[in-house]
C-alpha positions, 0 to 999 in steps of 0.5 A, a space after each residue: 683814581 678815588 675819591 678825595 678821601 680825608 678832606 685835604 687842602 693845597 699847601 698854598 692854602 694852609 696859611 688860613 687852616 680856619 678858614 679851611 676848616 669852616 670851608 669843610 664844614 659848610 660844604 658838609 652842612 650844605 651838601 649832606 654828604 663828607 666832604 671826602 667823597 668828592 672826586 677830584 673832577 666836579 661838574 657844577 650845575 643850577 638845575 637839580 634836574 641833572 644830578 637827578 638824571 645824572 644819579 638815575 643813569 649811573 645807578 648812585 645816591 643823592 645827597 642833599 643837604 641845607 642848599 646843595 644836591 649832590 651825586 657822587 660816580 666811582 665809575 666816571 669818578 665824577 662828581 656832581 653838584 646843584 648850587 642851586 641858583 644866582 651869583 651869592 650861590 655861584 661864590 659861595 660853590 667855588 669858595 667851599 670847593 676850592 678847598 677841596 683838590 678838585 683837577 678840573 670842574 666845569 659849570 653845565 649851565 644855560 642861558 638866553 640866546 641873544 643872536 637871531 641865528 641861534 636856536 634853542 638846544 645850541 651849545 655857547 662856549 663862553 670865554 669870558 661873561 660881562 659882570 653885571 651881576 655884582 657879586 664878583 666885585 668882591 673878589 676884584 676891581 671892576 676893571 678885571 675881566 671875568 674870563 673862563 679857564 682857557 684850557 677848560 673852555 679848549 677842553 670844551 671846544 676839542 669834545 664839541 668839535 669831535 661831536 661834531 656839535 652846534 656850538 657858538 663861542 662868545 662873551 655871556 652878560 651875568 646879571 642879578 635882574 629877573 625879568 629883565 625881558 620886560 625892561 626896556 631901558 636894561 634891554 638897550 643897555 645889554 644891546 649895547 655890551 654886544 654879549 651873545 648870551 645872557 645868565 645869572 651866574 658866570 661872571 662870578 664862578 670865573 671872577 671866584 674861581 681865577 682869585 681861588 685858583 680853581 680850574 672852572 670852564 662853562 659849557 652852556 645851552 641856548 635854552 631861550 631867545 628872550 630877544 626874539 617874538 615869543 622867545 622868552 622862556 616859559 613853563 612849557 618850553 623848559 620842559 622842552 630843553 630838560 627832555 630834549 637836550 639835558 642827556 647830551 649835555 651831561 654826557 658831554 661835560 663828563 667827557 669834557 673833564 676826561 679830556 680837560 685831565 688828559 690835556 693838563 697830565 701833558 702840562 698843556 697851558 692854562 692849568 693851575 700848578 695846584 693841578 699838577 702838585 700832589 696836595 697835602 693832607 688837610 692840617 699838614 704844614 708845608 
């Protein structure tokens, strides 16, 4: 496989060859490198930390531009991409890239452990996020659930099962509110939702990727327990969770999207058709 080479664009898509259009360039702006170098099988991350490791690991460059870091491997044919952090960047990643043919992509993120039996360095499978955050309103009605790619996350637990890896699986509540550890009233009001975990971009990468039609799946750290005595992350213990557990989750999420292209080449359910069709050059006409 190689990677995208000329910047194309689904035949469903080409209703709106503008928009397309602007798409490429925003991601060229935002990114530092051609659009034409992504490979389809993109990991999306908001620590540019990873693509650092991720660049250092596998011997390639780093590209950055006005916002995103990015790295590009041949050999893996994975690309990497730091949107940086909250729910507008979340949208803005998924409505750029979704213009690209990317096959399967996968957001390796953290969040707050809200369960006493977690603990720090567990891996959360989030099947679908609560959207507290705002942001994905613009993509649909309230009542619309935010749920992650259902052959992604199986592609997720297959490899965390295989690695015989802690993991728990459950429901994440998005939100736009920093410090929220210090709001009682927000406090009794998450407790209530009964979500396990809690983080800033979720809700809006599925909301955004189910409207684009984008095959995107989460695979999270408990990097906290924010809920418990002392448990509220600090300078020191995140440096704790870049050392400790950064490595394995990206080994895993390249792993994951192996396996994610291995499910949809055997037509498992849950991919997209956009993942099985051929696409067409960019400004062709179906």
């Amino acid at each position: 496989m190689k990677a995208i080479g000329d910047f194309v664009i689904l035949r469903a898509m080409l209703t709106n060859p503008q928009e397309a259009e602007i798409a490429r360039q925003t991601l060229e702006r935002y990114s530092g490198c051609e659009a034409g170098q992504f490979y389809p099988n993109l990991i999306l991350t908001n620590f540019p930390r990873y693509v650092e490791h991720f660049a250092k690991t596998r011997n390639v460059p780093i590209c950055e531009g006005s916002m995103f870091k990015v790295a590009h491997c041949p050999k893996d044919e994975v690309s990497i991409l730091d949107f940086k952090i909250g729910s507008p960047a979340a949208a803005l990643v998924v409505d750029v890239c979704s213009f690209l043919p990317i096959r399967a992509s996968l957001l390796l993120g953290m969040c707050g452990g809200l369960r006493r039996r977690y603990q720090v360095g567990d891996y959360f499978v989030p099947v679908a996020a609560i959207r507290g955050e705002g942001t994905s309103d613009f993509y649909f009605p309230i009542e619309v659930p935010a749920l992650a790619n259902f052959l992604m996350q199986r592609a997720v637990t297959r490899v965390l099962d295989q690695e015989k890896a802690v993991y728990h699986v459950g429901i994440t509540y998005t939100t736009n509110m920093r410090f929220w550890e210090f709001n009682e009233e927000f406090k009794t009001r998450l407790k209530v939702t009964k979500a396990q975990g809690i983080e800033m971009e979720c809700a809006t990468l599925f909301a955004a990727s189910y409207k684009r039609k984008f095959t995107l799946g989460a695979l999270l750290i408990v990097s906290d327990l924010p809920l418990a005595d002392g448990g509220v992350k600090t300078k020191q213990s995140s440096q704790y969770v870049y050392e400790r557990f950064m490595p394995d989750h990206i080994e895993k999420g390249v792993e994951i999207l192996k396996v994610s292209r291995e499910m949809q080449s055997h037509h498992v359910k849950g991919a997209y058709h956009r993942n099985i069709e051929t696409p067409a050059p960019f400004g062709s006409q179906p």
